[in-house]
C-alpha positions as CSV (number, residue, x, y, z in Angstrom):
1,X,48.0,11.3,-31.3
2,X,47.3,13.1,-34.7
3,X,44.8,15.9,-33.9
4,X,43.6,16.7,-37.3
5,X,44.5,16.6,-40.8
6,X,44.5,18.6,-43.8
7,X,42.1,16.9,-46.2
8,X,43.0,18.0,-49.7
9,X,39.4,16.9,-51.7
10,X,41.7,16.1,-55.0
11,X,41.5,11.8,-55.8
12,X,44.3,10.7,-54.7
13,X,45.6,13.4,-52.4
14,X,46.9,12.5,-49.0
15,X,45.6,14.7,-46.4
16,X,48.6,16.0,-44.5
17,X,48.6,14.8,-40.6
18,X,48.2,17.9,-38.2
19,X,49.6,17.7,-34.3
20,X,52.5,16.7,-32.2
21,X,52.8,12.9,-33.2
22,X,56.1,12.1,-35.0
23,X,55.8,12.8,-38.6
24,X,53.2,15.5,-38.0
25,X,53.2,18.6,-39.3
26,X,52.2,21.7,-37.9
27,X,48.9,22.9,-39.7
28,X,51.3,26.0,-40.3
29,X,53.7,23.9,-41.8
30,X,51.5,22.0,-43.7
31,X,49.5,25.3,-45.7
32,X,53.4,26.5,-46.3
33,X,53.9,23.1,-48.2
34,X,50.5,23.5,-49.4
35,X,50.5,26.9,-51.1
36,X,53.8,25.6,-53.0
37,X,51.7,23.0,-54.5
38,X,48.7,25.5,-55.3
39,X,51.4,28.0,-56.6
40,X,52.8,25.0,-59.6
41,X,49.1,24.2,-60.3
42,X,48.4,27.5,-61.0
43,X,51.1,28.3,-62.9
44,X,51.0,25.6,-64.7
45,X,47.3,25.6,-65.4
46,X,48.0,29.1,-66.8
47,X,46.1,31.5,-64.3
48,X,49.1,33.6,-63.0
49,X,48.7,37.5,-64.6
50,X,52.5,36.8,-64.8
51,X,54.9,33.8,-64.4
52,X,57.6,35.8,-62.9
53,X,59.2,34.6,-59.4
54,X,57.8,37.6,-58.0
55,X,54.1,36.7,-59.2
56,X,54.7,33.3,-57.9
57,X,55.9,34.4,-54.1
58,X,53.1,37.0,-54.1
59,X,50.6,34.3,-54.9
60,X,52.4,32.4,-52.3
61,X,51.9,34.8,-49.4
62,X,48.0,35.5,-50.7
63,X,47.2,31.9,-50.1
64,X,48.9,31.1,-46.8
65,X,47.6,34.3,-45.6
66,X,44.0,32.6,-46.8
67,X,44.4,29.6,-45.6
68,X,45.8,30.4,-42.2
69,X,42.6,32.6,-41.7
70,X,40.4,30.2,-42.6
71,X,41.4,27.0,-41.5
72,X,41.4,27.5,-37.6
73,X,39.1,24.6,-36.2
74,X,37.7,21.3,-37.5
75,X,35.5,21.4,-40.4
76,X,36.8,24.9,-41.3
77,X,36.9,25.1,-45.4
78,X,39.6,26.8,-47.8
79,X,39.0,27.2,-51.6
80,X,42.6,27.8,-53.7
81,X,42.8,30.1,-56.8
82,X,42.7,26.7,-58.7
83,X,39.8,25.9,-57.3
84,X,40.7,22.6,-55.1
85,X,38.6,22.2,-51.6
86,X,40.2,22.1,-48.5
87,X,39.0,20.6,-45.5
88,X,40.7,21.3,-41.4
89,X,39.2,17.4,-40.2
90,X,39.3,15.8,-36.8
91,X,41.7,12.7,-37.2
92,X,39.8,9.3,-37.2
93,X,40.2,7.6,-33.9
């Protein structure tokens, strides 16, 4: 059973399925995919200090680190540098 998901509070995002159920991810997983996302909006919304690849991984790293720390248990929140809301929810029953 899906424990959780990643609720990305964006119209039209899916919010990515968190536990052990096939086609799962681990919440690990999921901010990794995440923060590859964040890191394209950003860029492309102009906000890196420099579009270099190294800017981009740094940015990268900053946000799992973020992320990881601050989405441990449900209803735990995570802002991104380009300002989009995430939610850690309990999956609907």
């Amino acid at each position: 059973m899906t424990a959780m998901h990643l609720q990305i509070h964006l119209p039209g995002a899916d919010p990515y399925p968190i536990g052990n159920e096939l086609g799962d991810l681990s919440l690990g997983d999921a901010i990794t995919e995440e923060s590859a996302v964040i890191v394209d909006a950003v860029e492309s919304a102009d906000l890196l200090d420099e579009p270099t690849p190294e800017a981009r991984e740094q940015l990268r790293d900053r946000v799992i680190l973020d992320m990881t720390a601050q989405l441990v248990h449900p209803g735990d929140r995570s802002q991104s540098p380009d300002g989009i809301l995430y939610t850690l929810a309990p999956a609907e029953p």
